[in-house]
ZADOTI-852409 format. One record per residue: x, y, z of N, C-alpha, C, CB in turn. Coordinates in steps of 0.001 Angstrom, whole numbers, plus 500000, padded with zeros to 6 digits. Atoms other than C-alpha are relative to their C-alpha. Glycine has a CB too. Layout:
<<X,Y,Z>,<X,Y,Z>,<X,Y,Z>,<X,Y,Z>>
...
% end
This chain:
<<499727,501410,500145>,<530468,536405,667406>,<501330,499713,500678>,<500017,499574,498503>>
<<498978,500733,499077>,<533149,534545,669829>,<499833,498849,499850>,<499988,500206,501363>>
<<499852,501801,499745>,<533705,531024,669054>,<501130,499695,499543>,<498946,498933,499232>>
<<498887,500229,500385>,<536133,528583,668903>,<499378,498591,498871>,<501135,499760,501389>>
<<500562,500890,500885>,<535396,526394,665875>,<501090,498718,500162>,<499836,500697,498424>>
<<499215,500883,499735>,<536609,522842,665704>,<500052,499350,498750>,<499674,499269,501096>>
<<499893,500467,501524>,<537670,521175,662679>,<500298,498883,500441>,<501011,500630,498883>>
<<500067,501537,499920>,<536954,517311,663419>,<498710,499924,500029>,<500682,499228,501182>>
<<501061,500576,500348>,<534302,515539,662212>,<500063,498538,499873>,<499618,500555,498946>>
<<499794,501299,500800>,<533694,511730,661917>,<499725,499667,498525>,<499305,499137,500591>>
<<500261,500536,500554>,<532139,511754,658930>,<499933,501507,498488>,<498930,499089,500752>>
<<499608,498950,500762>,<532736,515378,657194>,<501590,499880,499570>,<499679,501271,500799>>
<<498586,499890,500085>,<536107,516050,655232>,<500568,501455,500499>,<500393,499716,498521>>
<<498711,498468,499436>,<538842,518837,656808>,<499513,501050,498495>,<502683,499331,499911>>
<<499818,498555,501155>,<538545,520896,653527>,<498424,500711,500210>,<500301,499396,497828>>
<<501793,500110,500020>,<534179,520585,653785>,<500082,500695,501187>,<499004,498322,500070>>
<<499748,499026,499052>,<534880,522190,657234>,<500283,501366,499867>,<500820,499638,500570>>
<<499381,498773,500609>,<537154,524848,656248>,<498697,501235,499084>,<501273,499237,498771>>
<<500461,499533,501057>,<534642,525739,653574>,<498603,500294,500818>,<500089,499027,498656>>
<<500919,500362,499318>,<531786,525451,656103>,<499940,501834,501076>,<500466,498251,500801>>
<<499588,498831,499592>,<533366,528073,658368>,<499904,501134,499283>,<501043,499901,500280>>
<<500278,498680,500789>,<534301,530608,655611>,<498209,500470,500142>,<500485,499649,498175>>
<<500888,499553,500793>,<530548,530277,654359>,<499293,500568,501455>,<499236,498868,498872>>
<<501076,499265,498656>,<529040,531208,658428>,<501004,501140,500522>,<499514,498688,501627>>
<<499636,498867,499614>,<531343,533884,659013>,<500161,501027,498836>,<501121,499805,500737>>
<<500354,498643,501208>,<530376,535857,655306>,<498780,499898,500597>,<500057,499845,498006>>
<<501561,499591,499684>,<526818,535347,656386>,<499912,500398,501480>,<498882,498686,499720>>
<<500137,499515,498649>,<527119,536529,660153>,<500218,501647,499442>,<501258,499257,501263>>
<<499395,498605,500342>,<529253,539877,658453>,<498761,500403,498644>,<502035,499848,499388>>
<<501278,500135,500879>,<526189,539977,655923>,<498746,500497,500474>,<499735,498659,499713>>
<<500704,499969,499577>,<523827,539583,658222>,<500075,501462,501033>,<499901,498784,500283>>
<<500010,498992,498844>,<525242,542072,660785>,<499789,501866,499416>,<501708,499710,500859>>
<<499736,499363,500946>,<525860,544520,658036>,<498755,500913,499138>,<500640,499049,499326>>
<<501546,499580,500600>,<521982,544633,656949>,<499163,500372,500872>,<499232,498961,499318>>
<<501270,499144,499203>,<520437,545752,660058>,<500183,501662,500187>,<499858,499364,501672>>
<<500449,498508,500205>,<519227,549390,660633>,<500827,500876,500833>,<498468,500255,500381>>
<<499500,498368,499334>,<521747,552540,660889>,<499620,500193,501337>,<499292,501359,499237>>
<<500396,498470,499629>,<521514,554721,663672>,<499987,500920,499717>,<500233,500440,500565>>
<<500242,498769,500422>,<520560,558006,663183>,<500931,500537,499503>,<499584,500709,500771>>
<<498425,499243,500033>,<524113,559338,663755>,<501046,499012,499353>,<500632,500391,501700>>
<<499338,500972,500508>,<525899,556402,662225>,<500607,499911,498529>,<499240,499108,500196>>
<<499847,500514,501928>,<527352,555689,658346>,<500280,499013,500043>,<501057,500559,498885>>
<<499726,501629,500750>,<528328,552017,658423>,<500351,499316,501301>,<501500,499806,498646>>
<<499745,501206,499185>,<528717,548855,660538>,<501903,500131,500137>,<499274,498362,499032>>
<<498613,500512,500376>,<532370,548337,660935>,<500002,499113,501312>,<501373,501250,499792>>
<<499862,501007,499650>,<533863,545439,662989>,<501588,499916,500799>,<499671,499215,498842>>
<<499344,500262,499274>,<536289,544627,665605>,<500580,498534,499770>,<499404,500309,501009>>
<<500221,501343,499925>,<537817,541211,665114>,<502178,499202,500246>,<498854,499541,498102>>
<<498795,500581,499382>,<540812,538861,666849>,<499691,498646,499040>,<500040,499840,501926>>
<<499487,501478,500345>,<542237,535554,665665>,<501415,499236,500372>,<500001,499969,498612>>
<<498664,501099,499534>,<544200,532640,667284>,<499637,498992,500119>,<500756,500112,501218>>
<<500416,502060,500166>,<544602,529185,667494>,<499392,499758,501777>,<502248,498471,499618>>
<<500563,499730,498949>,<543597,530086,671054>,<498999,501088,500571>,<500797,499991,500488>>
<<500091,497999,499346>,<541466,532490,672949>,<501112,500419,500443>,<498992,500463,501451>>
<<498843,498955,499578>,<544128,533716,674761>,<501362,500135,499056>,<500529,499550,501487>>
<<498958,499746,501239>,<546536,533773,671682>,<499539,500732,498737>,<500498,498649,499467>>
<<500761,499029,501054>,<543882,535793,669919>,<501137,501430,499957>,<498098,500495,500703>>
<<499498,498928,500467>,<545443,538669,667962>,<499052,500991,499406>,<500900,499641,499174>>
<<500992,498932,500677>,<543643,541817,666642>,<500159,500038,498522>,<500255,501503,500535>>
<<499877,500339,501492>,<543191,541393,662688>,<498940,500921,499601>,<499764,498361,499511>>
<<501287,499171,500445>,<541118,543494,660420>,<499322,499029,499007>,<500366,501566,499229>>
<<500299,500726,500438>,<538815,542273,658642>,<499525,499281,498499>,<499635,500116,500638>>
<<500091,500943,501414>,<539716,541403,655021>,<501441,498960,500415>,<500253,501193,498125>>
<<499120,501064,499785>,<542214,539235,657084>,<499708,498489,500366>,<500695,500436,500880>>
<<500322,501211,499406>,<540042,536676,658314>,<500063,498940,499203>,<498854,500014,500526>>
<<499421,501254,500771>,<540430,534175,655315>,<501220,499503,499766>,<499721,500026,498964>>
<<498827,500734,500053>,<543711,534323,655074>,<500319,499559,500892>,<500890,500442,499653>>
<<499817,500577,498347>,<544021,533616,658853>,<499543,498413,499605>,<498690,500929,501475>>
<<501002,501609,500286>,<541417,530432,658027>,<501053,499036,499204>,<498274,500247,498719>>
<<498961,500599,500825>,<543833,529426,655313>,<501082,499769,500457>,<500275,500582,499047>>
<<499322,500260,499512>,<546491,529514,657270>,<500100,498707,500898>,<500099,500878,500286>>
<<499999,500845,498994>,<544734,527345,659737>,<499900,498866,499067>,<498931,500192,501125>>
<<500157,500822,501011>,<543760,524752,656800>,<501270,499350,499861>,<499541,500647,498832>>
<<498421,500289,500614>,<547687,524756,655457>,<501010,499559,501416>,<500748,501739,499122>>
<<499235,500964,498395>,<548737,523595,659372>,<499253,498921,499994>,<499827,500731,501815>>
<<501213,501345,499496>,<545481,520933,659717>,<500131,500242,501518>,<500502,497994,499534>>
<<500600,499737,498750>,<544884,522452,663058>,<498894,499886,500422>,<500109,500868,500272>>
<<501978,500975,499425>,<541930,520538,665044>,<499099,501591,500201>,<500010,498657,502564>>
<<501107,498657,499382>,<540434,524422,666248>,<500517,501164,499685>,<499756,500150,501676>>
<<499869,498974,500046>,<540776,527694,665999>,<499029,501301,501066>,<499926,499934,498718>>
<<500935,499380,499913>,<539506,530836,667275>,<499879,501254,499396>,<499816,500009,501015>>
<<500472,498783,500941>,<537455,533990,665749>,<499066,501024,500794>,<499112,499408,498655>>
<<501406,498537,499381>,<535602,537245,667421>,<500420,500810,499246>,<499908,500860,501781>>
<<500909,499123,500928>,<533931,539087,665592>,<498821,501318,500440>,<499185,498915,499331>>
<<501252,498920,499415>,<532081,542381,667039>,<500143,501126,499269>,<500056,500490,501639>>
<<500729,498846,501126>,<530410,544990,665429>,<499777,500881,500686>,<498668,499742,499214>>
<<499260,499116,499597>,<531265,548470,665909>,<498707,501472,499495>,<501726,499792,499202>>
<<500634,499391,500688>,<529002,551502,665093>,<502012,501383,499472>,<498184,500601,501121>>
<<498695,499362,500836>,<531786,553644,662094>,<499513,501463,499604>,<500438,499032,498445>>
<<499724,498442,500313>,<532204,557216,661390>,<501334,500591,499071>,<500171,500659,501440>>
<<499300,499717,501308>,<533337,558731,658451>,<500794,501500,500375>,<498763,500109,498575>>
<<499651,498943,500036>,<535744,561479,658752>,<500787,500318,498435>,<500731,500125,501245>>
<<500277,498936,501213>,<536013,564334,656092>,<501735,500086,499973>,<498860,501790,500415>>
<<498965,499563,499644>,<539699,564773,655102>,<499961,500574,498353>,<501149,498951,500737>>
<<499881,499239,501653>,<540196,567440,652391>,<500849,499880,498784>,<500262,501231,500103>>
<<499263,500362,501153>,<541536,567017,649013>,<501029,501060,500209>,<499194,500002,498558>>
<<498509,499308,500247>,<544896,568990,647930>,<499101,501169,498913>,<501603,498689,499068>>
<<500624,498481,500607>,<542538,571575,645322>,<498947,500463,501128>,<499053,499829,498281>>
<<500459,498973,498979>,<540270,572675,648490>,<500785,500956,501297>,<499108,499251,500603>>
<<498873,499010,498880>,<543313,573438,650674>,<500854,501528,499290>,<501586,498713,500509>>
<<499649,498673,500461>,<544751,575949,647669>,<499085,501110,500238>,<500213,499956,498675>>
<<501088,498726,500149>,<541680,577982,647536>,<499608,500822,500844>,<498896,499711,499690>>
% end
């Protein structure tokens, strides 16, 4: 997902926006989240920037993206932007402190 969302409406309110956004970027990470493993794979993970520009996009992880949103809310900034790409994740093994005595 790459877009730049716009927060003006004639006839929606700024907060109804805000709230609009959140609710299509939990269901995109939802959605992306529920399709099928690869073989070699353990989990979806996610790549994701945020700026009030594309080119002022920053790299954010992603239990940051609401507070980013909120941020944009608490300015009343007309747009924003959000990418969002999905990553295949790999789990590495790091040993506890009682398998290294033994």
């Amino acid at each position: 997902m790459k877009k730049t969302f716009t927060l003006t409406h004639p006839k929606i309110k700024y907060d109804r926006l805000i709230d609009g956004v959140k609710h299509d970027v939990k269901k995109y990470i939802k959605r992306e989240r529920n399709k099928q493993l690869p073989e070699d794979v353990d989990y979806w993970d996610f790549d994701c920037k945020f700026g009030h520009t594309e080119a002022q996009a920053n790299v954010i992880h992603l239990k940051e993206i609401n507070k980013c949103i909120d941020e944009v809310a608490s300015l009343k900034l007309t747009s924003f932007y959000l990418e969002i790409m999905v990553k295949e994740g790999f789990r590495t093994f790091v040993p506890s402190d009682d398998e290294e005595e033994e």
